[in-house]
C-alpha positions in Angstrom: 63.2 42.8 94.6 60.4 45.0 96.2 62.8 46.4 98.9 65.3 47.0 95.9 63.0 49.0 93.5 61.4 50.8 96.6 64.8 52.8 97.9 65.8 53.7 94.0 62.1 54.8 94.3 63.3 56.7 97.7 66.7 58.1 96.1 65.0 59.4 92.7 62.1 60.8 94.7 64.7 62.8 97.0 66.0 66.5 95.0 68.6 66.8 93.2 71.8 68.1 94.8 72.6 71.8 93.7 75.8 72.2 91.8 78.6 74.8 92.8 78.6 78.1 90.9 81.3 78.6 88.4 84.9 77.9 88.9 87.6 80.8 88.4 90.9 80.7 88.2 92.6 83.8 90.8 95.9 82.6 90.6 98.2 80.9 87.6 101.6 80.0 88.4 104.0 77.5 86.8 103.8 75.2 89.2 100.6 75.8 90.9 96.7 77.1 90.3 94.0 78.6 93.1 90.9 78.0 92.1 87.2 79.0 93.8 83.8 78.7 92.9 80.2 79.7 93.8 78.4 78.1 96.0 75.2 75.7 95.5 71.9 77.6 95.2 69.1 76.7 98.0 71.5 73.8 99.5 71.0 73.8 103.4 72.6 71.5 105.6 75.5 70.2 105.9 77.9 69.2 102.6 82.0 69.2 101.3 82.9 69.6 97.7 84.9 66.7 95.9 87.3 68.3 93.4 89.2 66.2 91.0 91.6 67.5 88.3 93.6 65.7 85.5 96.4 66.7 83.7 99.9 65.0 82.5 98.4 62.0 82.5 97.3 61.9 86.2 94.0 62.6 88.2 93.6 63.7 91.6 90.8 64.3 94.4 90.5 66.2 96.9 87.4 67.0 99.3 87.2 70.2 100.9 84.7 72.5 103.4 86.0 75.5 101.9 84.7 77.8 98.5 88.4 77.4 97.4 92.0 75.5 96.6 95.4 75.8 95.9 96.9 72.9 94.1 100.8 72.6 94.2 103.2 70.7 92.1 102.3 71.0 88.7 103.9 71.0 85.6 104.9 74.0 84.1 103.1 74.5 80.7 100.6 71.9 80.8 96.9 71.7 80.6 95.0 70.9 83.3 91.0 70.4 83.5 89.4 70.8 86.8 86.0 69.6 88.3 84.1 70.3 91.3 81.1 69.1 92.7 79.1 69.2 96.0 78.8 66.2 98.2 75.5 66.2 100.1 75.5 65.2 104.0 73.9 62.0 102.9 76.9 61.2 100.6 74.8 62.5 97.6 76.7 64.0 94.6 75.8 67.0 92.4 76.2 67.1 88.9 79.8 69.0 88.7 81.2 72.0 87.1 84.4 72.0 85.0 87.0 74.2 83.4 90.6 74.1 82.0 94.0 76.4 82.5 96.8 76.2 81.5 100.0 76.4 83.8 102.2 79.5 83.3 105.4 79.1 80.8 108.1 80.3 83.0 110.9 82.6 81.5 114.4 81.8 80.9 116.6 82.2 83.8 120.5 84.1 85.0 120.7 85.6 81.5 124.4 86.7 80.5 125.7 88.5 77.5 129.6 88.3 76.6 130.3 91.1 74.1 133.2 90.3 71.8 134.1 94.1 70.8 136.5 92.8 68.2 134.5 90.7 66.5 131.2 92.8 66.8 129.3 90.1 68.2 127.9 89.5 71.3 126.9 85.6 73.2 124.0 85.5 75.2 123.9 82.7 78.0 121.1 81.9 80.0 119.7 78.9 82.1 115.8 76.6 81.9 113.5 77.7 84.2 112.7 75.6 87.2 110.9 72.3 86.2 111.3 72.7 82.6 113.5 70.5 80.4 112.6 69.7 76.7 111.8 73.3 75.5 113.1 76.1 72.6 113.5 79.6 73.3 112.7 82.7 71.0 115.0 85.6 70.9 114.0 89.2 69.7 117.4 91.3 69.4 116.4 95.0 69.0 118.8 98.4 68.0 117.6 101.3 70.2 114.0 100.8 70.0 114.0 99.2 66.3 113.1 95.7 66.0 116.1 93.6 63.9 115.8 89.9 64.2 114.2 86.7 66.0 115.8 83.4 66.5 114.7 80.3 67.7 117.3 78.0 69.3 116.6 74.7 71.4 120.0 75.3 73.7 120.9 77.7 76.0 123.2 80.3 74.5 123.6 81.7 71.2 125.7 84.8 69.4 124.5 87.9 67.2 127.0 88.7 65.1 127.5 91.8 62.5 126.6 94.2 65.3 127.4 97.9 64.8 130.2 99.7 67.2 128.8 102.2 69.7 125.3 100.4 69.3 123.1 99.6 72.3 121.0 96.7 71.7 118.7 94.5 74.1 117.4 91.6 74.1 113.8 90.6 74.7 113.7 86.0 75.6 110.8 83.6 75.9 110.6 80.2 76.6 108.6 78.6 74.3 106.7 75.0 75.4 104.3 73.2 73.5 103.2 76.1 71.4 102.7 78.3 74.2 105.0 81.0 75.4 106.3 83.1 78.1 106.9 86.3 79.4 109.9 88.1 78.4 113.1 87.4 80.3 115.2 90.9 79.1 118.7 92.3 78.9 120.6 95.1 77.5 124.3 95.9 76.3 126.5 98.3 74.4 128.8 97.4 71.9 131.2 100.2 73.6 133.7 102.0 71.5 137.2 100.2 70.5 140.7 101.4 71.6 143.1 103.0 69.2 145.1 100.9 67.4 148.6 101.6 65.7 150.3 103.6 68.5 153.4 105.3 67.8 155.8 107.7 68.3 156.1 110.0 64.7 158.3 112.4 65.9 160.6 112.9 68.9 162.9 116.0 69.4 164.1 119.3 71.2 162.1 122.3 71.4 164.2 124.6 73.6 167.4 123.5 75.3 165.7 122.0 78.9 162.2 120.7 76.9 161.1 118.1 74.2 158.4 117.5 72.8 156.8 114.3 71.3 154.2 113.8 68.2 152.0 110.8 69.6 150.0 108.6 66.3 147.1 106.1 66.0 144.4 104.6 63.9 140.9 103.6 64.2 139.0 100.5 64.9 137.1 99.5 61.9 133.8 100.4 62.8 134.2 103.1 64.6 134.3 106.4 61.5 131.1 107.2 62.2 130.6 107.2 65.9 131.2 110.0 67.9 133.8 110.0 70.5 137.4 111.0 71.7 140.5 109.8 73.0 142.6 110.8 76.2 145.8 110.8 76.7 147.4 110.4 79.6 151.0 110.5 80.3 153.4 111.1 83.0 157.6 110.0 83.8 158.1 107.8 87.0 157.8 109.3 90.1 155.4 112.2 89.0 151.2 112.8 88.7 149.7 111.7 85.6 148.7 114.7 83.3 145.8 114.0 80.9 144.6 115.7 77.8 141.9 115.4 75.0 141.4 115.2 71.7 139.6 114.2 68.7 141.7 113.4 65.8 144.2 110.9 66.0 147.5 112.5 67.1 148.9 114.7 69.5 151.7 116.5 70.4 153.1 116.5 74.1 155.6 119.2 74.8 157.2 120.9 77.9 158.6 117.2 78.6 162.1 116.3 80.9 165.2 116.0 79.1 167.0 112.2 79.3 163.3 111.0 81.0 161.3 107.7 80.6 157.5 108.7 80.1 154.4 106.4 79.5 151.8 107.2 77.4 148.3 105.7 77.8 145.6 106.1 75.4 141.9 105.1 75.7 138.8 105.8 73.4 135.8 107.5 75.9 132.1 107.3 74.1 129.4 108.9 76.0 130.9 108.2 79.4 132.5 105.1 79.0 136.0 104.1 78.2 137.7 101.4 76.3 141.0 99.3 77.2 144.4 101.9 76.9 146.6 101.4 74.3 150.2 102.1 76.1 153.6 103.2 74.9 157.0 104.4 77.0 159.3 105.8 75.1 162.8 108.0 76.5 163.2 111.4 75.3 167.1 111.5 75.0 166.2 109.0 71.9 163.7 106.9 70.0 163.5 103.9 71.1 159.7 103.2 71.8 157.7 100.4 73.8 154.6 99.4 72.9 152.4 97.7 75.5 
């Protein structure tokens, strides 16, 4: 009993070990954290640090030399707390030092958008993020620069419908985790103008005795009165170069054409650079008899 009392005499006599200075975090990941710290004030001699951290459930240790760690294979979007403290060369502990981060939230992955011209809408696609399962997602679809909607969906697609012809739009995605969420994952698409509709040949006859002359007529997509555009024409009989023209309203007249002579007609709608699907017709200029393709 004398021996026993006189070493916890020794060990409380001895000074207390110094704890490590602060612990920052210098690198978040989903999946993995690098953490440092300070080292112990007036501490000579030799010593290791014990670090420990918890999170999901589980604990680990480690003991290291160095003023730093990098701790792989985490969970993505979970808490962890971490504590470090300095192990004397006589096995002697130090009171420790703690703090908490939380992993990152990754961002949705291989975004896709299908845009269904036709029925103004568009279906965006996209995949989880590595090592995450049972999450929602948050979806802020913007006109231009204008914010118009957010939607939260737990799977991984969904369509915007009632979009406006000749729009550009973009969407901004997050992955959203146990009330925590991610950077934005981003796309961007163009509901692109629609092709004529309606094509037809209105009138078909002789303008001098070697030359016809056809009168070409379409309609509009719904949805597409307001938006600025035209629609060329290109034509040409079998055997020759294509000739193309331009215009804005919807008909034209071709004339100079072959006598007894199969032509094709294609037709496309070109907004700011881009052009929609043709809209075809062949039709023979001896007589009216018209294919629509």
């Amino acid at each position: 009993m004398i021996i026993s009392h006189y070493i916890t005499y020794i060990y409380s006599s001895l000074p207390v070990v110094p704890r490590p200075g602060p612990i920052k975090f210098t690198s978040v990941k989903p999946d993995s954290v690098c953490l440092c710290w300070g080292p112990p004030k007036g501490l000579t001699g030799p010593h290791t640090f014990r670090v420990s951290w918890t999170g999901k459930g589980r604990q680990e240790k480690l003991e290291v030399q160095d003023l730093k760690l990098q701790v792989q294979e985490l969970t993505p979007g979970e808490e962890y707390t971490f504590t470090v403290a300095t192990l004397s060369g006589e096995g002697r502990q130090s009171p420790c030092v703690s703090a908490t981060v939380f992993t990152v939230v990754p961002p949705p992955e291989d975004l896709t958008v299908d845009v269904e011209m036709d029925a103004k809408s568009a279906s965006v696609a996209w995949t989880n993020p590595a090592g995450v399962d049972k999450v929602a997602y948050s979806l802020n679809l913007y006109a231009g620069k204008t914010y118009r909607s957010t939607t939260k969906v737990p799977s991984n697609q969904h369509r915007f419908s009632e979009l406006n012809i000749g729009g550009e739009y973009s969407i901004k995605m997050f992955t959203v985790l146990k009330g925590r969420q991610s950077k934005p994952a981003s796309i961007t698409f163009r509901m692109c103008a629609l092709a004529p509709k309606g094509l037809s040949v209105d009138e078909l006859d002789a303008e001098s005795a070697d030359r016809w002359r056809a009168t070409l007529r379409w309609s509009l997509q719904q949805g597409m009165e307001q938006i600025p555009h035209r629609f060329l024409i290109s034509y040409c009989s079998e055997g020759t170069e294509p000739q193309t023209i331009s215009t804005e309203s919807c008909s034209t007249t071709l004339t100079g054409l072959q006598p007894d002579t199969l032509y094709t007609v294609n037709i496309c709608t070109e907004q700011t650079g881009e052009k929609t699907k043709t809209a075809s017709i062949t039709f023979h200029t001896s007589q009216l008899h018209c294919f629509i393709m």
